[in-house]
PDBQT receptor file of N, H, CA, C and O in Angstrom, charges set to zero:
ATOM      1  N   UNK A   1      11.559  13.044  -4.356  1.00  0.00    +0.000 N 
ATOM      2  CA  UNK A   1      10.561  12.354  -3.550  1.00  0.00    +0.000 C 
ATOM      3  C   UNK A   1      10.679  12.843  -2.114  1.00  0.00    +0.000 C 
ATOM      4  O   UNK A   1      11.725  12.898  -1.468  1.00  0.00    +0.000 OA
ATOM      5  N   UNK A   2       9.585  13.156  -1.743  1.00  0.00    +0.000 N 
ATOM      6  H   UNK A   2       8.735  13.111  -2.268  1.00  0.00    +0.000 HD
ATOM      7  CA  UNK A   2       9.749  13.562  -0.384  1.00  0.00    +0.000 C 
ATOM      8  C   UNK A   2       9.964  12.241   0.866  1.00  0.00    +0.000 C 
ATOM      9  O   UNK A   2      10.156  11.026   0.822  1.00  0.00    +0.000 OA
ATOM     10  N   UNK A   3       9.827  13.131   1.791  1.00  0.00    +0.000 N 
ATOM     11  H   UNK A   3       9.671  14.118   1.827  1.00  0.00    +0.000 HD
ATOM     12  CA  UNK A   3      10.391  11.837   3.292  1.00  0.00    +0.000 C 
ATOM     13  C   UNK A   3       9.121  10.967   3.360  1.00  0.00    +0.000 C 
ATOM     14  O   UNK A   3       9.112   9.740   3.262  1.00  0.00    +0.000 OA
ATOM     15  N   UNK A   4       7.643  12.066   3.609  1.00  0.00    +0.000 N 
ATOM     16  H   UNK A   4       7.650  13.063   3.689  1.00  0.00    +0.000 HD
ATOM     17  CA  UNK A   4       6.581  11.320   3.623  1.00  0.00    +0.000 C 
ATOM     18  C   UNK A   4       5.872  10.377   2.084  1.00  0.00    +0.000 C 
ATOM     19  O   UNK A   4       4.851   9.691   2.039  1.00  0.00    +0.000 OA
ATOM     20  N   UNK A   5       6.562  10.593   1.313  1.00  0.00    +0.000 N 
ATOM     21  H   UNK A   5       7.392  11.151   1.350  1.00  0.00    +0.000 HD
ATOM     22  CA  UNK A   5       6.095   9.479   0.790  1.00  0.00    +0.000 C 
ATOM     23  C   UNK A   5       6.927   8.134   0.245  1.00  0.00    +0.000 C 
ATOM     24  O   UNK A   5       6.512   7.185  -0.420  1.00  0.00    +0.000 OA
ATOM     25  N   UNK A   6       8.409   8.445   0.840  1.00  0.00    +0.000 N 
ATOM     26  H   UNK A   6       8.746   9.216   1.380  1.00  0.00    +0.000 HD
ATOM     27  CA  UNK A   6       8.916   7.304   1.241  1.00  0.00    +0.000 C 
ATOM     28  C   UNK A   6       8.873   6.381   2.423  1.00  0.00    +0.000 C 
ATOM     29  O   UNK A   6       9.428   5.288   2.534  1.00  0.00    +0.000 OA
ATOM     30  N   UNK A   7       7.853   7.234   3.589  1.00  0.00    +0.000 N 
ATOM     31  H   UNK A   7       7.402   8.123   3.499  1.00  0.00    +0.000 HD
ATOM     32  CA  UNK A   7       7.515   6.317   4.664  1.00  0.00    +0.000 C 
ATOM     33  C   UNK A   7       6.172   5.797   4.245  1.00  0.00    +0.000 C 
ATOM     34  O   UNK A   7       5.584   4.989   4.964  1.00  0.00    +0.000 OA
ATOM     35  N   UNK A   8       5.660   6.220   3.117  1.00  0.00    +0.000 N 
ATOM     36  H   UNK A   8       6.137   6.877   2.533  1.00  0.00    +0.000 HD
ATOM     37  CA  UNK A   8       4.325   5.600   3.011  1.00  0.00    +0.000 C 
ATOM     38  C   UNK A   8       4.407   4.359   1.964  1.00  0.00    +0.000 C 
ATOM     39  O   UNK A   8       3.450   3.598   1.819  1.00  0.00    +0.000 OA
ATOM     40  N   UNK A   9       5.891   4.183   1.088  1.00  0.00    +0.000 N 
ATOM     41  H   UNK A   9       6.668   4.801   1.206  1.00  0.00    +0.000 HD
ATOM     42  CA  UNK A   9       6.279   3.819   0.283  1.00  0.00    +0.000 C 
ATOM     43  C   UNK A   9       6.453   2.213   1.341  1.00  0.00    +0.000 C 
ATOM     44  O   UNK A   9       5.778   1.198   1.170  1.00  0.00    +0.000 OA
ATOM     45  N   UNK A  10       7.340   2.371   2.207  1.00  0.00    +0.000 N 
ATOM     46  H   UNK A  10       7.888   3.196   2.346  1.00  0.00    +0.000 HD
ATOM     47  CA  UNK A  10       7.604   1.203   3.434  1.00  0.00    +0.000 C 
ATOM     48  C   UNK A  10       6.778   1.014   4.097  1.00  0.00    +0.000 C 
ATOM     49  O   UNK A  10       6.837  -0.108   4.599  1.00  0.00    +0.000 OA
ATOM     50  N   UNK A  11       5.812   1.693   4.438  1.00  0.00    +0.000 N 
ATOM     51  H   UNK A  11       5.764   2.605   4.031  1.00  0.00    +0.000 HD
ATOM     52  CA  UNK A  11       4.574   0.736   5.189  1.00  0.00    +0.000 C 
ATOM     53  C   UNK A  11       3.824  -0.196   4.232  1.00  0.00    +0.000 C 
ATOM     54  O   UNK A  11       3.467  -1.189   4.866  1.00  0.00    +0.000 OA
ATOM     55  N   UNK A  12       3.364  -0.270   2.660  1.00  0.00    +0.000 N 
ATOM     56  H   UNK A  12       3.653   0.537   2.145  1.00  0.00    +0.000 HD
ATOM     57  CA  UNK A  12       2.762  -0.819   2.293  1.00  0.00    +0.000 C 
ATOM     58  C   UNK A  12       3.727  -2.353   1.303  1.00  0.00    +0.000 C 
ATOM     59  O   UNK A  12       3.396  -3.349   0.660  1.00  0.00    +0.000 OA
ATOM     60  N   UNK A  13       4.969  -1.695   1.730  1.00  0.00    +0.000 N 
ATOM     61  H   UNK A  13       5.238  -0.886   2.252  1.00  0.00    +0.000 HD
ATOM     62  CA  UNK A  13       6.160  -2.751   1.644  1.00  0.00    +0.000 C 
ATOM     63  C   UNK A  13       5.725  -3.572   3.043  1.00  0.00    +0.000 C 
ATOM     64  O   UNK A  13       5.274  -4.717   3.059  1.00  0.00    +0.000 OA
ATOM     65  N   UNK A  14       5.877  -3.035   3.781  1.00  0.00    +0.000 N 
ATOM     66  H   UNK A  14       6.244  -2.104   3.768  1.00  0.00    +0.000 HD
ATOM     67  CA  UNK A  14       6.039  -3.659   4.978  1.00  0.00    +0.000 C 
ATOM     68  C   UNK A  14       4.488  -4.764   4.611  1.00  0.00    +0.000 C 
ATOM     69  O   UNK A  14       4.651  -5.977   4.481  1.00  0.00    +0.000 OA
ATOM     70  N   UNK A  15       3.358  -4.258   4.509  1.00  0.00    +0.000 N 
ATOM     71  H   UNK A  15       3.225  -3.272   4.615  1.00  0.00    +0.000 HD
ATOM     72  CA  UNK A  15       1.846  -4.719   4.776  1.00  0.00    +0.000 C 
ATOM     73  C   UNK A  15       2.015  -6.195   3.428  1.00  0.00    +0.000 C 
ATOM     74  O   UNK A  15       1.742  -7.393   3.507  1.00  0.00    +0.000 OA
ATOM     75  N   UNK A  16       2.491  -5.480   2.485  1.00  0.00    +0.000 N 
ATOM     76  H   UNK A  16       2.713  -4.507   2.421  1.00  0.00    +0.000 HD
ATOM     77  CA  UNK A  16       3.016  -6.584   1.480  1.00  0.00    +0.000 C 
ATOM     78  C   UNK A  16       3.475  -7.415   2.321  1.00  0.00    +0.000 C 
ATOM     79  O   UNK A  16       2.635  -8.004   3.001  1.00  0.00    +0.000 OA
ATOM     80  N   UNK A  17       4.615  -7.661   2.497  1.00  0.00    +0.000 N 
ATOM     81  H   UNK A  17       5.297  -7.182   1.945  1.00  0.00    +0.000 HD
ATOM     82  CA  UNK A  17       5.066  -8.961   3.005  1.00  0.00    +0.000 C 
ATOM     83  C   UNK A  17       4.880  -9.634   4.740  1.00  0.00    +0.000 C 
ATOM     84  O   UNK A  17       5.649 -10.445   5.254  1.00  0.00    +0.000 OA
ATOM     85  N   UNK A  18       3.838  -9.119   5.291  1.00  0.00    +0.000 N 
ATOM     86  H   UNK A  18       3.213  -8.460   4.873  1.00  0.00    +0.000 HD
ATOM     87  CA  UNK A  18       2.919  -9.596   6.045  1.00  0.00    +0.000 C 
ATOM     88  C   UNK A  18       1.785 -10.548   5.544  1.00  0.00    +0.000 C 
ATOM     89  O   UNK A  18       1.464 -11.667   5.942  1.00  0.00    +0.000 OA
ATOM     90  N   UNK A  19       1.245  -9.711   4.485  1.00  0.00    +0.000 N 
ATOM     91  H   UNK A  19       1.506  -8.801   4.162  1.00  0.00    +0.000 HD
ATOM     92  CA  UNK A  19       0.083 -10.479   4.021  1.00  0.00    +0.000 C 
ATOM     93  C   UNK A  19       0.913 -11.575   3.159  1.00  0.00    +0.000 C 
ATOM     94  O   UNK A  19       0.013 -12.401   3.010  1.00  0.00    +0.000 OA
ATOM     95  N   UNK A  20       2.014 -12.115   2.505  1.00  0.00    +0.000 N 
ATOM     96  H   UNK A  20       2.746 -11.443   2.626  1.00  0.00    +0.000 HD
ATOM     97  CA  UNK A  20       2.641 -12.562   2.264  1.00  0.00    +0.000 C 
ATOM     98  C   UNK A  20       2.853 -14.304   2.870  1.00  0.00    +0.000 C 
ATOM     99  O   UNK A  20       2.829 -15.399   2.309  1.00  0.00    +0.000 OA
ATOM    100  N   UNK A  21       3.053 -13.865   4.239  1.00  0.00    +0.000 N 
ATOM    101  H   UNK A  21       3.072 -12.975   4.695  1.00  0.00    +0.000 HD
ATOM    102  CA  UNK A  21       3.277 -14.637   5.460  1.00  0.00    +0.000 C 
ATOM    103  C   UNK A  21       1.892 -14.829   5.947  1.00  0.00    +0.000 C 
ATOM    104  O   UNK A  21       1.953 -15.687   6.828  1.00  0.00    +0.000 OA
ATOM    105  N   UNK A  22       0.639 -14.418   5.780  1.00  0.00    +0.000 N 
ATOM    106  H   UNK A  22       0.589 -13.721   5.065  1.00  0.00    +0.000 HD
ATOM    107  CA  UNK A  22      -0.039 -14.703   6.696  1.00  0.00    +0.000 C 
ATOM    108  C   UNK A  22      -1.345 -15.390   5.582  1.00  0.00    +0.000 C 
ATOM    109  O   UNK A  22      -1.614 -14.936   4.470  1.00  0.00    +0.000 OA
ATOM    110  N   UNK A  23      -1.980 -16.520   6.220  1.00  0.00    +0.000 N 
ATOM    111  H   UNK A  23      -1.762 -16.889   7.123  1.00  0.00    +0.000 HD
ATOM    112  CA  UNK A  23      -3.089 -16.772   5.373  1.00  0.00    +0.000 C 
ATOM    113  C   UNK A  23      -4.261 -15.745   5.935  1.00  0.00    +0.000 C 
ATOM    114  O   UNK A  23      -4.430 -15.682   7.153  1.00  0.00    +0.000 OA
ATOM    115  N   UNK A  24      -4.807 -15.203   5.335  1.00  0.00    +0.000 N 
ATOM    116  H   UNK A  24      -4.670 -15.254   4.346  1.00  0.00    +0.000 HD
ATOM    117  CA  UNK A  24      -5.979 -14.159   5.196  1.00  0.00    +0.000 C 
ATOM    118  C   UNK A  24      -7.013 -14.775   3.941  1.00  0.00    +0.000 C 
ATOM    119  O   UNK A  24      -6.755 -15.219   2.822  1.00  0.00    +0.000 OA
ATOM    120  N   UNK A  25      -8.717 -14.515   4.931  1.00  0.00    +0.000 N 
ATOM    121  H   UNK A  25      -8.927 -14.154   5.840  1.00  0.00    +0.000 HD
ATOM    122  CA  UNK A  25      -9.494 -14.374   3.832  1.00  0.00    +0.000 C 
ATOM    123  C   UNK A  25      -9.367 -13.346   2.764  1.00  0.00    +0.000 C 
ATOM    124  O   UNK A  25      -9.579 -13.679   1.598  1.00  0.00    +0.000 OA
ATOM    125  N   UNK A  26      -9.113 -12.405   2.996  1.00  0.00    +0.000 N 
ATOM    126  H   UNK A  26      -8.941 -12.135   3.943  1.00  0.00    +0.000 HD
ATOM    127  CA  UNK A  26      -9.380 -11.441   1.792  1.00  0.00    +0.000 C 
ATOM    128  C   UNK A  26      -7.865 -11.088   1.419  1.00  0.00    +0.000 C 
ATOM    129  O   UNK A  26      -7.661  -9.907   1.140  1.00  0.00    +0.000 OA
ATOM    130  N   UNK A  27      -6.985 -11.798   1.387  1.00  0.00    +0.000 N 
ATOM    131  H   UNK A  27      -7.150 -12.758   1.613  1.00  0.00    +0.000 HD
ATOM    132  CA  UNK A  27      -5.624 -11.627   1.032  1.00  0.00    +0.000 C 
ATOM    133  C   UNK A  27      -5.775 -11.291  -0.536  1.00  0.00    +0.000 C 
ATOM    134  O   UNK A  27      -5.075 -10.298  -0.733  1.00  0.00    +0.000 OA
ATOM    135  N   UNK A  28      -6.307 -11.640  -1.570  1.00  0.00    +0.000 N 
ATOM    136  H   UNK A  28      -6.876 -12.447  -1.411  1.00  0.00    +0.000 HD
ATOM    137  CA  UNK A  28      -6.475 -10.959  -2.484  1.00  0.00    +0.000 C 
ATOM    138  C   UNK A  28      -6.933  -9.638  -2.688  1.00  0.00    +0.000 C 
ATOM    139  O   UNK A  28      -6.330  -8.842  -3.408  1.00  0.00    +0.000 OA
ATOM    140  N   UNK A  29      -8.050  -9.354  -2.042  1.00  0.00    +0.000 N 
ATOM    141  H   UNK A  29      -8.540 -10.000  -1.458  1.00  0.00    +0.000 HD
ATOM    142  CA  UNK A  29      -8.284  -7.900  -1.800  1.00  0.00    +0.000 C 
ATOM    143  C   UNK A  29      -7.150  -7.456  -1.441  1.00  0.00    +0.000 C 
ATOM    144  O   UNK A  29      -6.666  -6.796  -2.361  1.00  0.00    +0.000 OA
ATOM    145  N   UNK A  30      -6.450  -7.502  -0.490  1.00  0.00    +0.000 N 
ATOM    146  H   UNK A  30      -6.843  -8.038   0.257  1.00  0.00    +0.000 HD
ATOM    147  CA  UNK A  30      -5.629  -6.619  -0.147  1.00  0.00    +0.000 C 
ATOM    148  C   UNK A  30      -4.863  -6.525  -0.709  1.00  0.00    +0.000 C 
ATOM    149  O   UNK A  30      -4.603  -5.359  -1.004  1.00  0.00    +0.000 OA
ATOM    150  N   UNK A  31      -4.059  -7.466  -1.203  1.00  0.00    +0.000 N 
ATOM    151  H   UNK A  31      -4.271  -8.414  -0.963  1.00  0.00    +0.000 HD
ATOM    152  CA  UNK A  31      -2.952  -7.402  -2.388  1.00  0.00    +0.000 C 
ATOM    153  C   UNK A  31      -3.529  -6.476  -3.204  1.00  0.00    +0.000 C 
ATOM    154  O   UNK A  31      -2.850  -5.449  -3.166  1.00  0.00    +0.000 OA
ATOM    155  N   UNK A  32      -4.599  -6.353  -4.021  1.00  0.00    +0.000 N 
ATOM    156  H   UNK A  32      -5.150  -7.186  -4.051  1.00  0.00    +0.000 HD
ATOM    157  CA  UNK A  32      -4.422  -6.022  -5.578  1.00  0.00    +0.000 C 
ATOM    158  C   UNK A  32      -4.907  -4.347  -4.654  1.00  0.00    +0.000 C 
ATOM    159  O   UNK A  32      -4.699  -3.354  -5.351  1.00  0.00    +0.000 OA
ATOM    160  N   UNK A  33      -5.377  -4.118  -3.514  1.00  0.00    +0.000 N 
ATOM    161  H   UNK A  33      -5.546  -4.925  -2.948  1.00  0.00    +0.000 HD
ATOM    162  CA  UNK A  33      -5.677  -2.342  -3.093  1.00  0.00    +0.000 C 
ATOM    163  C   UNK A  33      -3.773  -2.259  -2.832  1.00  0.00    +0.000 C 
ATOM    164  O   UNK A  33      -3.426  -1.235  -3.420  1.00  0.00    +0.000 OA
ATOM    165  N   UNK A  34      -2.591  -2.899  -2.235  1.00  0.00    +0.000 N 
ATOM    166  H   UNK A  34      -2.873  -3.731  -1.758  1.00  0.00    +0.000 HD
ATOM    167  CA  UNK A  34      -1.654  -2.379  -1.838  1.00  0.00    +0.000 C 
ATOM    168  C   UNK A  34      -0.964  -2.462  -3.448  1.00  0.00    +0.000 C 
ATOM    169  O   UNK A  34      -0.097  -1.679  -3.836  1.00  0.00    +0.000 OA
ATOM    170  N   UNK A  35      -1.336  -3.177  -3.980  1.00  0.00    +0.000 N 
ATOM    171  H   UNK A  35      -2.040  -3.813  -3.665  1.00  0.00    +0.000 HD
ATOM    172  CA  UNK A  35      -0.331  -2.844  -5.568  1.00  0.00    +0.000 C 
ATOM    173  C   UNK A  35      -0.811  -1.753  -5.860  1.00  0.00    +0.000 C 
ATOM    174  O   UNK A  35      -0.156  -0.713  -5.799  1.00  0.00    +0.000 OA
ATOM    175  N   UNK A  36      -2.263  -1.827  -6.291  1.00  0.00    +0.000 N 
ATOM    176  H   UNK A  36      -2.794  -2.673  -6.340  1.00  0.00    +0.000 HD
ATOM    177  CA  UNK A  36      -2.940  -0.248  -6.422  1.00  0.00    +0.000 C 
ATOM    178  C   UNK A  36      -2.120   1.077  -6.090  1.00  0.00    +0.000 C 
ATOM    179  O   UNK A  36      -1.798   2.013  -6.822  1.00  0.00    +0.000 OA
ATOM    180  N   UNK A  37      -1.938   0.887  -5.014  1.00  0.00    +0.000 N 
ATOM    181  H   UNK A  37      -2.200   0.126  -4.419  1.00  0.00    +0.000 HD
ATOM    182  CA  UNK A  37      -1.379   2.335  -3.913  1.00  0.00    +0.000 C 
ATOM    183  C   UNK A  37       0.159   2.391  -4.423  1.00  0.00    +0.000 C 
ATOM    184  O   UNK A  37       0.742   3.442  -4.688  1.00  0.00    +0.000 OA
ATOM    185  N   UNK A  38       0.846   0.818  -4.540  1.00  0.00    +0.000 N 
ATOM    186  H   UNK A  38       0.372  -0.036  -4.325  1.00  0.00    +0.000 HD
ATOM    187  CA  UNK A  38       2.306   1.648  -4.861  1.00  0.00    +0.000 C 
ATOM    188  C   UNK A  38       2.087   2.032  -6.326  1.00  0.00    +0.000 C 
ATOM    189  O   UNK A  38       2.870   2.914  -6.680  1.00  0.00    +0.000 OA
ATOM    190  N   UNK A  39       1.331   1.662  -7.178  1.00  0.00    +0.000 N 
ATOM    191  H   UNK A  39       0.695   0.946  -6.891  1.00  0.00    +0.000 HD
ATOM    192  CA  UNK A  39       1.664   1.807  -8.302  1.00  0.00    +0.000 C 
ATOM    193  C   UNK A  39       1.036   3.745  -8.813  1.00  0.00    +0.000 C 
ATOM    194  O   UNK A  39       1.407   4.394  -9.791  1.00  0.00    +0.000 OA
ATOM    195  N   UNK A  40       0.121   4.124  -7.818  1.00  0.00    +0.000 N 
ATOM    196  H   UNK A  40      -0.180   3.596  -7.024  1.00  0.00    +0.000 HD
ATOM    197  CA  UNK A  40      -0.257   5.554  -7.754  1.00  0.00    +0.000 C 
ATOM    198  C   UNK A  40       0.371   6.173  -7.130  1.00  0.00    +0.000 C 
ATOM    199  O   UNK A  40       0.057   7.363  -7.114  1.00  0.00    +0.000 OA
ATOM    200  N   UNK A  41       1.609   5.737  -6.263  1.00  0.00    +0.000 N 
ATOM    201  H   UNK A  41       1.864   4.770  -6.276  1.00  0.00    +0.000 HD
ATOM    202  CA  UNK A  41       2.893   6.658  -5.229  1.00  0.00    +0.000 C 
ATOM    203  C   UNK A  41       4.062   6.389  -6.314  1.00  0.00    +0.000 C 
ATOM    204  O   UNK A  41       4.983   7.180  -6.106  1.00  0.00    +0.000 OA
ATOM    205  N   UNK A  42       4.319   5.538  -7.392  1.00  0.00    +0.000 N 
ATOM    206  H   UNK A  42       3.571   4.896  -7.561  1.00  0.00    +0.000 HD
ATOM    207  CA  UNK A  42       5.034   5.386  -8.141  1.00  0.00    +0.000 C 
ATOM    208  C   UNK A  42       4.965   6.183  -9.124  1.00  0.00    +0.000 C 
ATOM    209  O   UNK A  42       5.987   6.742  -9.520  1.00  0.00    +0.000 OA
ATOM    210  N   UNK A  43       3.891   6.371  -9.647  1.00  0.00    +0.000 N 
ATOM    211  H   UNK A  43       3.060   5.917  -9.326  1.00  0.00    +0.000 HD
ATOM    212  CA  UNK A  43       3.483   7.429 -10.985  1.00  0.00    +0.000 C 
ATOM    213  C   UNK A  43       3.161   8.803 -10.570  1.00  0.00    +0.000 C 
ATOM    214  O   UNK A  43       2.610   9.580 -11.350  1.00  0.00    +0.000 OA
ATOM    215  N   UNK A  44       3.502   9.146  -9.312  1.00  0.00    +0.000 N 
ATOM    216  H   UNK A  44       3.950   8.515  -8.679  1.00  0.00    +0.000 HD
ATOM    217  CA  UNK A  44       3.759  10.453  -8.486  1.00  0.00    +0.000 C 
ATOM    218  C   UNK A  44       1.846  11.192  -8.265  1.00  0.00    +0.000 C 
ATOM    219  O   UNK A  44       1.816  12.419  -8.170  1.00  0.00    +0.000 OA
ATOM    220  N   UNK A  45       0.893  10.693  -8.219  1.00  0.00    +0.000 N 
ATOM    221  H   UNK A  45       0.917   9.696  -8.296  1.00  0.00    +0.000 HD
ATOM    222  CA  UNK A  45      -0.286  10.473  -7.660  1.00  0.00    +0.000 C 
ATOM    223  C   UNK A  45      -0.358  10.970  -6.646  1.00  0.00    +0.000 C 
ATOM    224  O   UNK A  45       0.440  10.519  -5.824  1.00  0.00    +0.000 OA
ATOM    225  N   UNK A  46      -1.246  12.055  -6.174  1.00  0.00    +0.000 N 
ATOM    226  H   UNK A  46      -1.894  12.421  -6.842  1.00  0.00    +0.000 HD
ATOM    227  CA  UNK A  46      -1.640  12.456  -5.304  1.00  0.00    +0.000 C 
ATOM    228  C   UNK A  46      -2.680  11.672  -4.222  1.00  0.00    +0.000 C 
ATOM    229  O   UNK A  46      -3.866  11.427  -4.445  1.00  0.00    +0.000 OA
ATOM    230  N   UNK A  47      -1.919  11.341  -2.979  1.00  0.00    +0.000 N 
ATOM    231  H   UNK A  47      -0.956  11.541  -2.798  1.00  0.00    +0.000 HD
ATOM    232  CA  UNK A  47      -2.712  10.223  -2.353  1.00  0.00    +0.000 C 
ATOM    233  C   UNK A  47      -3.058  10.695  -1.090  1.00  0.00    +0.000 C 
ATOM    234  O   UNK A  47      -2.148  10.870  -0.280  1.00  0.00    +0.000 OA
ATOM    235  N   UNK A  48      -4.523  10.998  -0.691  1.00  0.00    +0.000 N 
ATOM    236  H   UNK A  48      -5.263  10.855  -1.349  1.00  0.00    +0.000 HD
ATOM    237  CA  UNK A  48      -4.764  11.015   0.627  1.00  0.00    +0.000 C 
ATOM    238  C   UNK A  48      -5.180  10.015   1.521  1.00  0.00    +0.000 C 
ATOM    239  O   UNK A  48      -6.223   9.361   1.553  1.00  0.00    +0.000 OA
ATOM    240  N   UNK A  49      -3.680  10.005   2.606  1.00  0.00    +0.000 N 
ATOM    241  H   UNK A  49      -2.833  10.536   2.580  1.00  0.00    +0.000 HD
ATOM    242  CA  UNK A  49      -3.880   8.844   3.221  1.00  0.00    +0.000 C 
ATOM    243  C   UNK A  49      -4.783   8.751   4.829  1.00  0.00    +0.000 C 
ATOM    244  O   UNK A  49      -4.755   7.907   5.725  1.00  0.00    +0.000 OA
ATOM    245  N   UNK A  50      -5.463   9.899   4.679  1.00  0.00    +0.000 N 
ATOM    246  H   UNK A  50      -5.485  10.584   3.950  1.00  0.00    +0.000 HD
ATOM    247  CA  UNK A  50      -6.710  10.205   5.945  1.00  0.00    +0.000 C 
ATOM    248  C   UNK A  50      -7.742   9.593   5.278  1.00  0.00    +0.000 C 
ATOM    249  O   UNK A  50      -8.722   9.201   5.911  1.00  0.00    +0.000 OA
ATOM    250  N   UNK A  51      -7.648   9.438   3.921  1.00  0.00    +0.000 N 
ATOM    251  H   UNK A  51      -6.852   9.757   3.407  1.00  0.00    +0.000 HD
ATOM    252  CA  UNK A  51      -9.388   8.891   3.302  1.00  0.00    +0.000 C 
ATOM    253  C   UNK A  51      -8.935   7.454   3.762  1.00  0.00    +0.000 C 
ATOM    254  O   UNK A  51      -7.730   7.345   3.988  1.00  0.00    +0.000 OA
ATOM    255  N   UNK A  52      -9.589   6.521   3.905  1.00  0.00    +0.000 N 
ATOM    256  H   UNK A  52     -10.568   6.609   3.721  1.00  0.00    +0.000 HD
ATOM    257  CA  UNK A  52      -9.769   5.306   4.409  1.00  0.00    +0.000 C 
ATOM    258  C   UNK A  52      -9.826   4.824   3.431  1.00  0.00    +0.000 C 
ATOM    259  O   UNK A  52     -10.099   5.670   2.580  1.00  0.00    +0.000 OA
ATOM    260  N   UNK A  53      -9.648   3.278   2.784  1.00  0.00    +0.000 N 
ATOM    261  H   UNK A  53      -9.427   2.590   3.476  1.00  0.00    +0.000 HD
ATOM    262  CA  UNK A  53      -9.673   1.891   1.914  1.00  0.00    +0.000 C 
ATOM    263  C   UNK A  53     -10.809   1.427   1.971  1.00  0.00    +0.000 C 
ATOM    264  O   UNK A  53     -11.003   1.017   3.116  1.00  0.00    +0.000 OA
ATOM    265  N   UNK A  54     -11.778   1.256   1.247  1.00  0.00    +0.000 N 
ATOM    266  H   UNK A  54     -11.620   1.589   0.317  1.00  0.00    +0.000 HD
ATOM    267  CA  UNK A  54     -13.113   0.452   1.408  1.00  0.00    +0.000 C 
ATOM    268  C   UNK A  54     -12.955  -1.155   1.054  1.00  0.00    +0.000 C 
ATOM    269  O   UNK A  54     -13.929  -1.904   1.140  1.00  0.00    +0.000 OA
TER     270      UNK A  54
């Protein structure tokens, strides 16, 4: 595993347990796009992280 996708691995750790702590309207959205993402950096997925989240 490379460096950069263990720092990309901890930011959406990190965003996890923010949204965690925080009440948010769309806290479901975001949850099920940040499971999304680890679970495609987990299964070794090619992820470009310049494309933006809709």
């Amino acid at each position: 595993m490379s460096t950069y996708e263990i720092g990309a691995f901890e930011a959406l750790e990190w965003a996890w347990n923010v949204l965690r702590t925080e009440d948010t309207e769309n806290k479901a959205k975001a949850t099920t796009q940040i499971r999304d993402m680890l679970f495609k950096l987990g299964s070794g997925t090619q992820v470009d992280f310049k494309q933006s989240l809709a």
